[in-house]
N, C-alpha and C positions, 0 to 999 in steps of 0.2 A: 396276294399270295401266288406264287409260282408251283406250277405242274412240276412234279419229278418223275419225268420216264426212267425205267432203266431196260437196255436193251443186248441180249446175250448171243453172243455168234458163236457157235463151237464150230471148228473146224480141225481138220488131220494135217500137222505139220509135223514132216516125219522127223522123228520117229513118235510121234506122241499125238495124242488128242488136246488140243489148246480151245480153252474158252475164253472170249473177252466181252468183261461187260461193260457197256457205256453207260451214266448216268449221266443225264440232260438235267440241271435245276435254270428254269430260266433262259439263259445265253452263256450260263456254264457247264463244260463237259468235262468228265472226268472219266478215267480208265483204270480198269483193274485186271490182269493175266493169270490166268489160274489153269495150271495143268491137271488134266486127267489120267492122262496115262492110256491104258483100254480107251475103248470106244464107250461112252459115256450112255446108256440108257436116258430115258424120260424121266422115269420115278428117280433114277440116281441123283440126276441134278436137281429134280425136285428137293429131294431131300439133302443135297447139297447147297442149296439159296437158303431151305428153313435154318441149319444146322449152323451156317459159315458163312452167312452174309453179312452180319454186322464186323464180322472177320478179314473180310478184304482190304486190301490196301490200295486205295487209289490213287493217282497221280495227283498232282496240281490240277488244279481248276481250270481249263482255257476256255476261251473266248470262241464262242459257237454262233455263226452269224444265219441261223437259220429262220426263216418268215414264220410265221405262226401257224400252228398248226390246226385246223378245224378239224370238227367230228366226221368222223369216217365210217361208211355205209360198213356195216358187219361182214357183206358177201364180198364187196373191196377186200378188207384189210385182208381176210382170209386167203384172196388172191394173192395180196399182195407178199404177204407170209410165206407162200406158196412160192412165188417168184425167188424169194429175196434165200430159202432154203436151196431154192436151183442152183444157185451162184452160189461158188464158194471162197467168197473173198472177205479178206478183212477190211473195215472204213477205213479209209485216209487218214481220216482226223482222227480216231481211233489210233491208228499207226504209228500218226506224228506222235501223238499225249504217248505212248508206251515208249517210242524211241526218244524224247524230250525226260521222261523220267528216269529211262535207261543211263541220258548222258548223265543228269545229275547226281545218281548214286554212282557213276564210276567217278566222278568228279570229285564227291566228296571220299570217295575209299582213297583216290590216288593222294589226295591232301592228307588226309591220316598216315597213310603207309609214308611218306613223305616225311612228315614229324616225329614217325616214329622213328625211322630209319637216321637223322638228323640228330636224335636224342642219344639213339647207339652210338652214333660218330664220338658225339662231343665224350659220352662217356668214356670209352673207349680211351681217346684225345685225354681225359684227365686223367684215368688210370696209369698210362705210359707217362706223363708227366709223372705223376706220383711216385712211379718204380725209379726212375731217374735220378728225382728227391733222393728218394731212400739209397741207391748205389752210391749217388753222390755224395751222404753223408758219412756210411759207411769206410770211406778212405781219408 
């Protein structure tokens, strides 16, 4: 049985307060972008994970080549929490999984609008046919 971490970076990307959470299962990562708005409080988000977590939409699953990870001294991690709050950047791989599923839903929007737009034509394409019919019978 695999650990599932999940792990939340809020940060200010103007104009807005952006959160992203990673979920580690194993050597799969996955990612979900959840805007805030305001500057997001403690208890907010708190009550933001009880409320809307099973609500998030996460990317595709990729492939996370991280070593395994052993148990960490309580006064570490807390440092380390400490550090990682210093820095206000997004994960790479975090990055990549939002822009990887960014391409695929414009991917798929463009192939719809595509069909749809293709479906007008033809219609279109038989109605002037049809009008033609009709004038042409008409004499």
């Amino acid at each position: 049985m695999d650990k599932v971490t999940v792990k939340l970076t809020v940060f200010f990307d103007d104009p807005f307060w952006v959160g992203v959470f990673e979920s580690t299962d194993g050597d799969r990562l996955k990612v979900a972008k959840v805007t805030f708005g305001s500057e997001p409080k403690d208890g907010e988000i708190y009550d933001f994970l009880l409320k809307n977590y099973d609500q998030l939409q996460f990317s595709q699953p990729i492939t996370d080549e991280k070593t395994l990870e052993k148990r960490i001294n309580p006064k570490r991690m807390r440092r380390n929490i400490n550090r990682q709050m210093a820095t206000k950047s997004i994960g790479t791989k975090a990055q990549q999984a939002l822009k990887e599923e960014q391409e695929n839903k414009k991917m798929a929007r463009k192939a719809f609008n595509r069909q749809k737009t293709e479906a007008e034509r033809k219609q279109q394409f038989e109605l002037r046919q049809e009008k033609k019919k009709k004038k042409h019978r008409g004499h």
